[in-house]
Backbone atoms as SQL, in Angstrom:
CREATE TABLE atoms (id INTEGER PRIMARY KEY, chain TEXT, resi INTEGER, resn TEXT, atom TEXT, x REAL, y REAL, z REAL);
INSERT INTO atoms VALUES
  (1, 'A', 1, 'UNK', 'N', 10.331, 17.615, -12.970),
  (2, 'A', 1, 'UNK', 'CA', 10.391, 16.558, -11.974),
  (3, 'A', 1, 'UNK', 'C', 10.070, 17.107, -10.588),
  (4, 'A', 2, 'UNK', 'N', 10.837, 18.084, -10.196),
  (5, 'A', 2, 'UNK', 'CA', 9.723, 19.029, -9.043),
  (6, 'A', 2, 'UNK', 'C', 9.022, 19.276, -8.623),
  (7, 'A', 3, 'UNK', 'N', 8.673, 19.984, -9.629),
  (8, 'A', 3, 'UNK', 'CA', 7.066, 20.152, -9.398),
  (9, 'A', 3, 'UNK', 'C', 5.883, 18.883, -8.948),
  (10, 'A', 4, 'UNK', 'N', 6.532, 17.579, -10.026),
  (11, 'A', 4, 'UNK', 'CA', 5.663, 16.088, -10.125),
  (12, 'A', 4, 'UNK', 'C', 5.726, 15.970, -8.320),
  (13, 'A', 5, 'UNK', 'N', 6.827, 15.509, -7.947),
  (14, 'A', 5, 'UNK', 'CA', 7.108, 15.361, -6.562),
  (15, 'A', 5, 'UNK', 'C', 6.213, 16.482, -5.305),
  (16, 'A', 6, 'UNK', 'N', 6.437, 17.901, -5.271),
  (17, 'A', 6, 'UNK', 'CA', 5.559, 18.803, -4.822),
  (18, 'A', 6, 'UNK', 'C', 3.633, 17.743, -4.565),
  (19, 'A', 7, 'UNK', 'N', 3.659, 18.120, -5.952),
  (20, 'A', 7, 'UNK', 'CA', 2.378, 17.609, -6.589),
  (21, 'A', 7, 'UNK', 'C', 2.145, 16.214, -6.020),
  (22, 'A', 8, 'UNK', 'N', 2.492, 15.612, -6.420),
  (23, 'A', 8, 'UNK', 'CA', 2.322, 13.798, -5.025),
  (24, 'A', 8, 'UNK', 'C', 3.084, 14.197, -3.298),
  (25, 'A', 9, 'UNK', 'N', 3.318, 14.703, -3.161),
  (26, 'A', 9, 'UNK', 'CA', 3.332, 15.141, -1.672),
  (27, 'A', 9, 'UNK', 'C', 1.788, 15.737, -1.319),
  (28, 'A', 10, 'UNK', 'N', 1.814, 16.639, -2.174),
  (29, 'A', 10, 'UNK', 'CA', 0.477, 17.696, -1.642),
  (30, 'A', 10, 'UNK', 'C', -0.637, 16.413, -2.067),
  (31, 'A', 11, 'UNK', 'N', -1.059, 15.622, -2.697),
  (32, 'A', 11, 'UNK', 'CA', -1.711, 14.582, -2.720),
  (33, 'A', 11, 'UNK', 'C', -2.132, 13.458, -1.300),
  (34, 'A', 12, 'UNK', 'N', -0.502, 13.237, -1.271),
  (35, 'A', 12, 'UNK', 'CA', -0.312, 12.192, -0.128),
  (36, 'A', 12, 'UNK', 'C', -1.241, 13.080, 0.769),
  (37, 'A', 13, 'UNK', 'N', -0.643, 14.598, 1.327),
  (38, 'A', 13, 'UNK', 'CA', -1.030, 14.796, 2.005),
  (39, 'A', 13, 'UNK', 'C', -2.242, 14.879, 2.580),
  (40, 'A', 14, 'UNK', 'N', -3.016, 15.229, 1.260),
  (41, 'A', 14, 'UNK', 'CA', -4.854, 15.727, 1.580),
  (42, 'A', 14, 'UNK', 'C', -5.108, 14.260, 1.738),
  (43, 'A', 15, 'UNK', 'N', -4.615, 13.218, 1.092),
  (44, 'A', 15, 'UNK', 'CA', -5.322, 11.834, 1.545),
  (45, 'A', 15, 'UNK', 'C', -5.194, 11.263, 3.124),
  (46, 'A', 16, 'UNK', 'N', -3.616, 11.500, 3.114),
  (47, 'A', 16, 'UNK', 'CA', -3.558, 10.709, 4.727),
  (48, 'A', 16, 'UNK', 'C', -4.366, 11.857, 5.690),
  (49, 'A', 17, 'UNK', 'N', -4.551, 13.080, 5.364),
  (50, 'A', 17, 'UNK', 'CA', -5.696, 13.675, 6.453),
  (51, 'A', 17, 'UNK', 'C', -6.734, 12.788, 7.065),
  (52, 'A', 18, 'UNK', 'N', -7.532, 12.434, 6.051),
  (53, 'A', 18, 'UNK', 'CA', -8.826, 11.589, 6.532),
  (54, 'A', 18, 'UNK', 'C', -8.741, 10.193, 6.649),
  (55, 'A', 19, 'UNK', 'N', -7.483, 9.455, 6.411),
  (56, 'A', 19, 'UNK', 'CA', -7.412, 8.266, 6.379),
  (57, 'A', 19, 'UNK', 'C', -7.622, 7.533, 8.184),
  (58, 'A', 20, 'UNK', 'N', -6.303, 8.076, 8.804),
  (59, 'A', 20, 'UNK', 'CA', -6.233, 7.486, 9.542),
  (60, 'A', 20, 'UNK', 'C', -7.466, 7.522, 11.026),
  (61, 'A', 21, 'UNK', 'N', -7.071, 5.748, 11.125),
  (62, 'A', 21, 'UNK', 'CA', -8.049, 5.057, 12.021),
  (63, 'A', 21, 'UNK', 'C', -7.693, 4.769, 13.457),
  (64, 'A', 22, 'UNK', 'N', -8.289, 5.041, 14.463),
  (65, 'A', 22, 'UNK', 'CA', -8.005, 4.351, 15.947),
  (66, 'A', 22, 'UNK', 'C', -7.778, 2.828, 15.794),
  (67, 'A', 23, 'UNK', 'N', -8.650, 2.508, 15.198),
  (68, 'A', 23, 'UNK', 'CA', -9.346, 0.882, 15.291),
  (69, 'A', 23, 'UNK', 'C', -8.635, 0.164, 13.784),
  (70, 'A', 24, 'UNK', 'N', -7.439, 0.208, 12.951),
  (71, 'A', 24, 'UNK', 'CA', -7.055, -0.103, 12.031),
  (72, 'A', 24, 'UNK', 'C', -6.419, -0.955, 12.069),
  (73, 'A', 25, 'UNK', 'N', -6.555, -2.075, 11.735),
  (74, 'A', 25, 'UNK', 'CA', -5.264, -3.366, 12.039),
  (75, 'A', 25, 'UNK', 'C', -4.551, -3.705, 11.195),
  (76, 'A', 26, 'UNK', 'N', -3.245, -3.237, 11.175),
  (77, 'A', 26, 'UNK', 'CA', -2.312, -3.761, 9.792),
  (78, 'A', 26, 'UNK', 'C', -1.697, -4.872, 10.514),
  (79, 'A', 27, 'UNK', 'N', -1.304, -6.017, 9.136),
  (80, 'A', 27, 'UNK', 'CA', -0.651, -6.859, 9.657),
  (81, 'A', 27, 'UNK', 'C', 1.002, -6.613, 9.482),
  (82, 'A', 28, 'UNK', 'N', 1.410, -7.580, 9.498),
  (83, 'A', 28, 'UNK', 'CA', 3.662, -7.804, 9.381),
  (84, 'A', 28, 'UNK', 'C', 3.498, -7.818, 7.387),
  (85, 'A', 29, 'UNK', 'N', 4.205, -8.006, 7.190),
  (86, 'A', 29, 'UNK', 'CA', 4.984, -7.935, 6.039),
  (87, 'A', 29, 'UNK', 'C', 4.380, -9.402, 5.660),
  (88, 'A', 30, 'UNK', 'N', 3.494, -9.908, 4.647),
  (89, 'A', 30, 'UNK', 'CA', 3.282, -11.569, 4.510),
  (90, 'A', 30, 'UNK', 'C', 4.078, -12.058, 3.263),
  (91, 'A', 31, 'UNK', 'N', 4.774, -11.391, 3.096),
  (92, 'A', 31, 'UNK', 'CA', 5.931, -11.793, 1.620),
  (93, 'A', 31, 'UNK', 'C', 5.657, -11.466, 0.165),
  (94, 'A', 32, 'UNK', 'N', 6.255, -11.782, -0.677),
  (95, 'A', 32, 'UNK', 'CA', 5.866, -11.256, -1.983),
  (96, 'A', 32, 'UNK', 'C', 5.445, -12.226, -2.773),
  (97, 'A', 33, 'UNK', 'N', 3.995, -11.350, -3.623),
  (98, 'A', 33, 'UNK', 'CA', 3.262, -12.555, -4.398),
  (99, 'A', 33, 'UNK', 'C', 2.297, -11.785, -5.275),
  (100, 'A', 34, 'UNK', 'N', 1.699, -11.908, -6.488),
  (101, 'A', 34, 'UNK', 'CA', 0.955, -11.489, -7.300),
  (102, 'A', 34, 'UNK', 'C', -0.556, -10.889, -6.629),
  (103, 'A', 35, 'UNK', 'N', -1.065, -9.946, -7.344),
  (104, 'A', 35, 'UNK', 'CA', -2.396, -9.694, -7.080),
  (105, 'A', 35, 'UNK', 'C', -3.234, -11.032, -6.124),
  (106, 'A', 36, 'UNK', 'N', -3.570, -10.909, -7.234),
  (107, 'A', 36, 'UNK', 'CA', -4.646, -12.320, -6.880),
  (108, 'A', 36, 'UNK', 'C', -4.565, -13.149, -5.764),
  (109, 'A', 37, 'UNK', 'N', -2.746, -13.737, -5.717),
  (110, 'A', 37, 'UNK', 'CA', -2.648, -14.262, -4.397),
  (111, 'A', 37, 'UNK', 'C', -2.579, -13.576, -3.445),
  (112, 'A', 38, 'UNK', 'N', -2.326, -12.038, -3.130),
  (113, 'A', 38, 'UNK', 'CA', -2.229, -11.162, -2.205),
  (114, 'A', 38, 'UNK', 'C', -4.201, -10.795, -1.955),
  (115, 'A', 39, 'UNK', 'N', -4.825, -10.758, -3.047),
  (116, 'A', 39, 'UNK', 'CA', -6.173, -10.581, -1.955),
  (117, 'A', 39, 'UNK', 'C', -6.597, -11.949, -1.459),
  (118, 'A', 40, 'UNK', 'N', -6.598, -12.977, -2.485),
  (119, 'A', 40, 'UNK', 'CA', -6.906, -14.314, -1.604),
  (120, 'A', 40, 'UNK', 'C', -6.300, -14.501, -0.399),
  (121, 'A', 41, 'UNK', 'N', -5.070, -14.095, -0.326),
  (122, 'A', 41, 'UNK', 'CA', -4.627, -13.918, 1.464),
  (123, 'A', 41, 'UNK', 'C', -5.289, -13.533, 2.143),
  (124, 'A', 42, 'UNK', 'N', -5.028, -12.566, 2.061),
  (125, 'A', 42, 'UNK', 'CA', -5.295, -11.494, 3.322),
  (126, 'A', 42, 'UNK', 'C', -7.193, -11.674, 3.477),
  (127, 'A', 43, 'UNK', 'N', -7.822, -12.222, 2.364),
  (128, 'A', 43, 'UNK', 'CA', -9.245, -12.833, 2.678),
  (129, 'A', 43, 'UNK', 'C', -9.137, -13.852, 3.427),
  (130, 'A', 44, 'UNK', 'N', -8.186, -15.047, 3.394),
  (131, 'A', 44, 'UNK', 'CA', -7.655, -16.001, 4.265),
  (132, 'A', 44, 'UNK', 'C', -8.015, -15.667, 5.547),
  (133, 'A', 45, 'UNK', 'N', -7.057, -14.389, 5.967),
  (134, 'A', 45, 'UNK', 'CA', -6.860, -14.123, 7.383),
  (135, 'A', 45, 'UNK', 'C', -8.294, -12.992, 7.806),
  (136, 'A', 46, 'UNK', 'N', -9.047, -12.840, 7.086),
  (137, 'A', 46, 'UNK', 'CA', -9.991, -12.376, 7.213),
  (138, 'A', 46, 'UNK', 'C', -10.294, -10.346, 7.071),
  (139, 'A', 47, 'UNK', 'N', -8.940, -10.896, 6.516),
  (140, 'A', 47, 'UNK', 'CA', -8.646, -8.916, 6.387),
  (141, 'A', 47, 'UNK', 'C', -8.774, -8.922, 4.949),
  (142, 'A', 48, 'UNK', 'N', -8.227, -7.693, 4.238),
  (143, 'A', 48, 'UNK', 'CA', -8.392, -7.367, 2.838),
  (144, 'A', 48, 'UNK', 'C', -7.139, -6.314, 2.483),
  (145, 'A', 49, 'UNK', 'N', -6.633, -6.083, 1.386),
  (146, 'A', 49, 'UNK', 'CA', -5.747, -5.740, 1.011),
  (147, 'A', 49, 'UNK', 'C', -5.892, -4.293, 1.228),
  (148, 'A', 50, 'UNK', 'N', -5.056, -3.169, 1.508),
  (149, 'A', 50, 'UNK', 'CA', -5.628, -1.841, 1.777),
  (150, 'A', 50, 'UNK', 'C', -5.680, -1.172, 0.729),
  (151, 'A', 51, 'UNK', 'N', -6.566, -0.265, 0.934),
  (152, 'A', 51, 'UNK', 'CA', -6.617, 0.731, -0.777),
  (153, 'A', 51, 'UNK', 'C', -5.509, 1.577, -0.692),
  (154, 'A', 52, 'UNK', 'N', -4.984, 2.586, -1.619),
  (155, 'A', 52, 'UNK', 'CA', -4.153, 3.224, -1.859),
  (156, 'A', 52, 'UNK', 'C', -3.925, 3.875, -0.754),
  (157, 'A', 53, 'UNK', 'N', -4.448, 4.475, -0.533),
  (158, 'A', 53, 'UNK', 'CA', -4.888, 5.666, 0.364),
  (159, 'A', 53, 'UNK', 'C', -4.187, 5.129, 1.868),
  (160, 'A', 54, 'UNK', 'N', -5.031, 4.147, 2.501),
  (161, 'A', 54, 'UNK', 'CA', -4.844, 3.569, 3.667),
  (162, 'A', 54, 'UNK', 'C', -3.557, 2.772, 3.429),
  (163, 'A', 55, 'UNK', 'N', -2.968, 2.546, 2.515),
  (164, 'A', 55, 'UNK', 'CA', -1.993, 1.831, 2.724),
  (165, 'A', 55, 'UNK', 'C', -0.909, 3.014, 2.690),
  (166, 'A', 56, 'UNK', 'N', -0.585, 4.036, 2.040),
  (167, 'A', 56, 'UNK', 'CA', -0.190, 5.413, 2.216),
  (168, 'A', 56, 'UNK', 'C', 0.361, 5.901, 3.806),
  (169, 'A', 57, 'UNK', 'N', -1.178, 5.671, 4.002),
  (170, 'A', 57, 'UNK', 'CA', -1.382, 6.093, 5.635),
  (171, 'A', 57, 'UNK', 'C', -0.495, 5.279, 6.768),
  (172, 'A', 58, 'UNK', 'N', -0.736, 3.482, 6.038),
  (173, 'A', 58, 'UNK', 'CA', -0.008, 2.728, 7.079),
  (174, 'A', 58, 'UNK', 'C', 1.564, 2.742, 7.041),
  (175, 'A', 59, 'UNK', 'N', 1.678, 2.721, 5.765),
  (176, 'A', 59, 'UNK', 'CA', 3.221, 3.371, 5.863),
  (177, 'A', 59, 'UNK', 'C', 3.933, 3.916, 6.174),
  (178, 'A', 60, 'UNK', 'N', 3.309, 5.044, 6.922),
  (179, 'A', 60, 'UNK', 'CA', 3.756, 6.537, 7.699),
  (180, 'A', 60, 'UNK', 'C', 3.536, 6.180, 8.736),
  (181, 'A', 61, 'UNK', 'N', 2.734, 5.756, 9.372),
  (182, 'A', 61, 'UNK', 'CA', 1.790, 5.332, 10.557),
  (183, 'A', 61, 'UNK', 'C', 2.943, 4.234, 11.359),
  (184, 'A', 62, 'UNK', 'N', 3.122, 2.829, 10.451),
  (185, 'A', 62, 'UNK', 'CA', 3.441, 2.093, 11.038),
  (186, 'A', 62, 'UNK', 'C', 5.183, 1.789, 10.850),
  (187, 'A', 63, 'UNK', 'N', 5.841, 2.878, 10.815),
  (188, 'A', 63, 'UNK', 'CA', 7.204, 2.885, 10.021),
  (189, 'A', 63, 'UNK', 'C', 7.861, 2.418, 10.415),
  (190, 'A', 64, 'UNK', 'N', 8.217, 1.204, 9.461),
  (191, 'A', 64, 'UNK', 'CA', 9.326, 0.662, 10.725),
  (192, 'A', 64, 'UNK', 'C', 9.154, -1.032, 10.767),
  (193, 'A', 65, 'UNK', 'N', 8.203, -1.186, 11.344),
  (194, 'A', 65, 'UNK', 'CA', 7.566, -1.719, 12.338),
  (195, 'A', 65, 'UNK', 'C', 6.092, -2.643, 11.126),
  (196, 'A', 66, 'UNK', 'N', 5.963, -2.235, 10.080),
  (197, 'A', 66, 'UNK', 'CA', 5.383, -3.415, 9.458),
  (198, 'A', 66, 'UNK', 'C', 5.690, -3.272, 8.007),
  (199, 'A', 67, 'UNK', 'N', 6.459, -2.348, 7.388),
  (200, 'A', 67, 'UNK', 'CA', 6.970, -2.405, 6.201),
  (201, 'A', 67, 'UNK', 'C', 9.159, -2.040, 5.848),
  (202, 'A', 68, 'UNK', 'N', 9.124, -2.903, 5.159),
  (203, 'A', 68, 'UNK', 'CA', 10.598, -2.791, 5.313),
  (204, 'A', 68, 'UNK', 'C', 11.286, -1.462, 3.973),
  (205, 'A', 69, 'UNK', 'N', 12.538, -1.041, 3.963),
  (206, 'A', 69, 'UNK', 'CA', 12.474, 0.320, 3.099),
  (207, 'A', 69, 'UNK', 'C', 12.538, -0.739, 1.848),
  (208, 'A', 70, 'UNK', 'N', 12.632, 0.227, 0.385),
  (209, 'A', 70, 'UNK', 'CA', 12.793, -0.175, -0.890),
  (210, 'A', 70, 'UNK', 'C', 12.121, -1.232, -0.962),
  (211, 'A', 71, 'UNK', 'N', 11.148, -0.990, -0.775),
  (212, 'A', 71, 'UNK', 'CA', 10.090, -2.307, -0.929),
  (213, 'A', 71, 'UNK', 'C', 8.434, -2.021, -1.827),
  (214, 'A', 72, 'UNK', 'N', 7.702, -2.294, -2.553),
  (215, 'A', 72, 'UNK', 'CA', 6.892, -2.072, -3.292),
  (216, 'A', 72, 'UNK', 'C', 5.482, -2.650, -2.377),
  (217, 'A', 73, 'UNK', 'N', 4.357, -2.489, -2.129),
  (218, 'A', 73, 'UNK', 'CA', 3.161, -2.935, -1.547),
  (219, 'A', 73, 'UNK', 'C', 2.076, -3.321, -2.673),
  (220, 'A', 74, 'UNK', 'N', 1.252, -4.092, -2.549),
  (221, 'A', 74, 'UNK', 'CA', -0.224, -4.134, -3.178),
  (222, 'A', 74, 'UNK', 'C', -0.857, -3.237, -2.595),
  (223, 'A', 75, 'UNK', 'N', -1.631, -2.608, -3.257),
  (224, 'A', 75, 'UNK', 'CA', -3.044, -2.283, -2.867),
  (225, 'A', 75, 'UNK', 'C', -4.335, -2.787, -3.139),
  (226, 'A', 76, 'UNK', 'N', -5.676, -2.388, -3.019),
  (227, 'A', 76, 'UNK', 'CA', -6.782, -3.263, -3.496),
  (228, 'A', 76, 'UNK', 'C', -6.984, -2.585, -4.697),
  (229, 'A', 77, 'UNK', 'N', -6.563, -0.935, -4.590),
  (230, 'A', 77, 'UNK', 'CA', -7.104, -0.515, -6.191),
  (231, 'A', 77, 'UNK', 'C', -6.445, -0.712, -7.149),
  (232, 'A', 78, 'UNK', 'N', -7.223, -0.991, -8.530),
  (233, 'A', 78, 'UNK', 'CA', -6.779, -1.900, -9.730),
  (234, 'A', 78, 'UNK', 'C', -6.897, -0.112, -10.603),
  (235, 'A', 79, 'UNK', 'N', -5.890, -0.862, -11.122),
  (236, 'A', 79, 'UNK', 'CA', -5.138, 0.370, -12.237),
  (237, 'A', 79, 'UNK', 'C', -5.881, 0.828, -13.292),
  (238, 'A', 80, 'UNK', 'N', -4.857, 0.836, -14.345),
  (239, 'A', 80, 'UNK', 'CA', -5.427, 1.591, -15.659),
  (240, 'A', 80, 'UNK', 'C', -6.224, 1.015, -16.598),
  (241, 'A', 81, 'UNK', 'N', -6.034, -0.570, -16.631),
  (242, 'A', 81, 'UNK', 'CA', -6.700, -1.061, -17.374),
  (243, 'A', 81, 'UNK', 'C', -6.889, -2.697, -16.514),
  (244, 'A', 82, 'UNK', 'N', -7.951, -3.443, -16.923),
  (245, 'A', 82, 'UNK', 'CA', -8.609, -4.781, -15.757),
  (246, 'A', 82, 'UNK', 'C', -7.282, -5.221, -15.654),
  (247, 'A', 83, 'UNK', 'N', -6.070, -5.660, -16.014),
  (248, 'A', 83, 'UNK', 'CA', -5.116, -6.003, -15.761),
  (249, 'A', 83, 'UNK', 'C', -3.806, -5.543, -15.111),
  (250, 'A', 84, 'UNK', 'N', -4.405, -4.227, -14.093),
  (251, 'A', 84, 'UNK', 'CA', -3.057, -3.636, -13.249),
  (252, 'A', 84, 'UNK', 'C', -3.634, -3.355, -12.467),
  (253, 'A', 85, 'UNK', 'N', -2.986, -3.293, -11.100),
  (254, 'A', 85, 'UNK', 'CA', -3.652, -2.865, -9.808),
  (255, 'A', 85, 'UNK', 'C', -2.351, -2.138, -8.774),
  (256, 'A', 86, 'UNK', 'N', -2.368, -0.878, -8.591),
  (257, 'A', 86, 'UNK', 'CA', -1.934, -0.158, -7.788),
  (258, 'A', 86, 'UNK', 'C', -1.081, -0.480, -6.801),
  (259, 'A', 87, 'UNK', 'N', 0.082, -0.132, -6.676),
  (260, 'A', 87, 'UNK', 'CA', 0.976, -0.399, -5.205),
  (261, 'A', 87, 'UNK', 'C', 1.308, 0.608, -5.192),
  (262, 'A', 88, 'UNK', 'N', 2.186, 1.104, -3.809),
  (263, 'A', 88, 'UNK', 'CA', 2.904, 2.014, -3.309),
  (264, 'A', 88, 'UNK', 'C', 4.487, 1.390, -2.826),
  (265, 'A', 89, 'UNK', 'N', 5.147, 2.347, -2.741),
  (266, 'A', 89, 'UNK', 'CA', 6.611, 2.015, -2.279),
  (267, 'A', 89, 'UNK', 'C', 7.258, 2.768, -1.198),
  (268, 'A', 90, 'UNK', 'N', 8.070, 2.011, -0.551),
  (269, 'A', 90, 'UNK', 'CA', 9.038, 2.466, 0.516),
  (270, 'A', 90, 'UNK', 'C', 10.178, 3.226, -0.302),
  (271, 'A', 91, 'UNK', 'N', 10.878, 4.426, 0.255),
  (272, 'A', 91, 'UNK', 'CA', 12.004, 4.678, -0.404),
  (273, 'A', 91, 'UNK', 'C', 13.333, 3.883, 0.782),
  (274, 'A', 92, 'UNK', 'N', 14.246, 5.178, 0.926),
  (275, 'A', 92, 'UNK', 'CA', 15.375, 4.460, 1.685),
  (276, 'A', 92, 'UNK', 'C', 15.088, 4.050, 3.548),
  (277, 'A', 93, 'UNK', 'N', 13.675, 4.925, 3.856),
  (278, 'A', 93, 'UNK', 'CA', 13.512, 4.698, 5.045),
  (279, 'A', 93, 'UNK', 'C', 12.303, 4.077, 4.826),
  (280, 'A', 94, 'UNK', 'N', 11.161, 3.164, 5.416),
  (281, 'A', 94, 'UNK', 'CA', 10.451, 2.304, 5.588),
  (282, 'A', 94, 'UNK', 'C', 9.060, 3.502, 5.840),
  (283, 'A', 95, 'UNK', 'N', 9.206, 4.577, 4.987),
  (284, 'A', 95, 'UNK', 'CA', 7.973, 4.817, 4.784),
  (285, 'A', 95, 'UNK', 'C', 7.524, 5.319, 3.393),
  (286, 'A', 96, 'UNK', 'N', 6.318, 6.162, 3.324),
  (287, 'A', 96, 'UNK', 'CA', 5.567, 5.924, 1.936),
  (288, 'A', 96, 'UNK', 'C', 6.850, 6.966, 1.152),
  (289, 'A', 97, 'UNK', 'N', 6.878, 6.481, -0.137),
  (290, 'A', 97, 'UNK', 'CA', 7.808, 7.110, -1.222),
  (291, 'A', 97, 'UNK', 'C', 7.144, 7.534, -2.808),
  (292, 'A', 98, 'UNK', 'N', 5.989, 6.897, -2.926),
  (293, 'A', 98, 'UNK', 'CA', 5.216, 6.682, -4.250),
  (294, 'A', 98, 'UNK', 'C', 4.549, 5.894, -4.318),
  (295, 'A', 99, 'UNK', 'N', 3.370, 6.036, -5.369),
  (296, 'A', 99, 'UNK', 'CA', 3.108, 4.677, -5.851),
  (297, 'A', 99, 'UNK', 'C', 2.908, 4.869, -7.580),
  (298, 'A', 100, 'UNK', 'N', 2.758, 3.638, -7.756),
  (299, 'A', 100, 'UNK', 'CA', 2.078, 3.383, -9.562),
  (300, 'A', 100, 'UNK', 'C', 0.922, 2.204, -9.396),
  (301, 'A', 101, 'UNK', 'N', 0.901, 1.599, -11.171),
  (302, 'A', 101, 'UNK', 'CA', 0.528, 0.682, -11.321),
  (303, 'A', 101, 'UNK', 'C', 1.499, 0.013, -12.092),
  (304, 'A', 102, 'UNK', 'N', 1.284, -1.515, -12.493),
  (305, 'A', 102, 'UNK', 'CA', 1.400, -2.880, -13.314),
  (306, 'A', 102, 'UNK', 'C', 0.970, -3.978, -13.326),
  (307, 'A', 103, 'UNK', 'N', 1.363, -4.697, -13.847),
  (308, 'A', 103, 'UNK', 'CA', 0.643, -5.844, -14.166),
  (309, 'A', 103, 'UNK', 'C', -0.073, -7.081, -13.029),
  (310, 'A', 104, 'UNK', 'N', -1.298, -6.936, -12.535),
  (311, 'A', 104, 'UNK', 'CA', -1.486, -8.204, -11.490),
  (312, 'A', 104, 'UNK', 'C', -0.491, -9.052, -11.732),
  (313, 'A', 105, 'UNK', 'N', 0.152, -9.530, -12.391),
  (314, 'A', 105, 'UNK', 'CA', 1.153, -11.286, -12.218),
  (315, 'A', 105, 'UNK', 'C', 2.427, -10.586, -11.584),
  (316, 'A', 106, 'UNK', 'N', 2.956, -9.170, -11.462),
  (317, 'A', 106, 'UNK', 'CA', 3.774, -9.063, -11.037),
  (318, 'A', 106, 'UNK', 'C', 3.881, -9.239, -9.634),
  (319, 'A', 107, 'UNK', 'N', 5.017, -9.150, -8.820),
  (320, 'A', 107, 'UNK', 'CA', 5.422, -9.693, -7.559),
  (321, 'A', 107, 'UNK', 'C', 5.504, -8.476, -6.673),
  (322, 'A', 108, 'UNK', 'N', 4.801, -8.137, -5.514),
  (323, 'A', 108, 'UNK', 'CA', 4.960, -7.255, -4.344),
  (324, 'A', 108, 'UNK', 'C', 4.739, -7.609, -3.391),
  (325, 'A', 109, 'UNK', 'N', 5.375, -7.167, -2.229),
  (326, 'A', 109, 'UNK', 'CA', 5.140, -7.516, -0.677),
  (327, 'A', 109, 'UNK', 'C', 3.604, -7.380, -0.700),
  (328, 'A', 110, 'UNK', 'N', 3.464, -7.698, 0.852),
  (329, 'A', 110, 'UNK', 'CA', 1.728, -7.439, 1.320),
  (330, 'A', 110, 'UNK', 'C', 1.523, -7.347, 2.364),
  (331, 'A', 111, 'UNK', 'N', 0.637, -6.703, 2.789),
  (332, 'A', 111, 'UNK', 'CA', 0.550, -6.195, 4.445),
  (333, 'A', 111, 'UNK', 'C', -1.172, -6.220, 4.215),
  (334, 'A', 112, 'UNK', 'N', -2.073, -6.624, 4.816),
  (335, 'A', 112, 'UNK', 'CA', -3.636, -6.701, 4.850),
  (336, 'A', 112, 'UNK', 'C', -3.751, -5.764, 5.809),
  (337, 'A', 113, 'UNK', 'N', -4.883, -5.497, 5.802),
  (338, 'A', 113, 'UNK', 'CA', -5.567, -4.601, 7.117),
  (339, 'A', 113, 'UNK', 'C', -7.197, -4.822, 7.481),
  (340, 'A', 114, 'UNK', 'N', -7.608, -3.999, 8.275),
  (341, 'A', 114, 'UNK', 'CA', -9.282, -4.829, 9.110),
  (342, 'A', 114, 'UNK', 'C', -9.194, -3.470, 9.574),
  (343, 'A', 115, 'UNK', 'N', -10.490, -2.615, 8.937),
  (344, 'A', 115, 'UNK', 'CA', -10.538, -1.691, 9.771),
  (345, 'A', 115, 'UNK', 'C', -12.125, -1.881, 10.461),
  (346, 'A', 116, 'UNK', 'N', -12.571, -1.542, 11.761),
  (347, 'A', 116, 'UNK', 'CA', -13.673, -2.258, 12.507),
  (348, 'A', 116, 'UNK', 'C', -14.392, -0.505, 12.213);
């Protein structure tokens, strides 16, 4: 189990290197709702759901302040098989803790982003 943890730290880490943006716009917290309705949102508002990576990033980035702790996120990338798509999670403080996959119909917060 150690090592796993080590191993997704040193991950997180090489990703949020290159992630972050000057010009990145995350939004608030827009509530919890399935895949599908989480990208049709955030297409709504003219943003798009963030990929793993960037949503990683916004988590750390924006702590606090647009994700709440013990809380699960969408991302845009779709999982293991056409029917799962990637989130990440808050642990006890309101930043990044993990992520997985499951099932699009399941229920996660959502935060969109617009990067220019």
């Amino acid at each position: 189990m150690k090592n796993t943890q080590i191993l997704v730290a040193a991950i997180a880490a090489a990703c949020l290197a290159g992630t972050a943006q000057a010009d990145t716009q995350v939004s608030s917290d827009q509530g919890s709702m399935t895949w599908d309705q989480a990208m049709s949102h955030c297409r709504g508002m003219g943003m798009r759901l963030p990929t793993i990576n960037e949503l990683m990033w916004a988590m750390n980035h924006f702590e606090g302040s647009r994700f709440a702790a013990q809380r699960g996120y969408w991302s845009s990338d779709t999982g293991g098989s056409v029917n799962s798509a990637r989130w990440a999670s808050t642990g006890t403080s309101p930043r990044w803790n993990g992520y997985s996959s499951n099932s699009r119909n399941a229920r996660y917060h959502v935060v969109c982003i617009r990067t220019n």
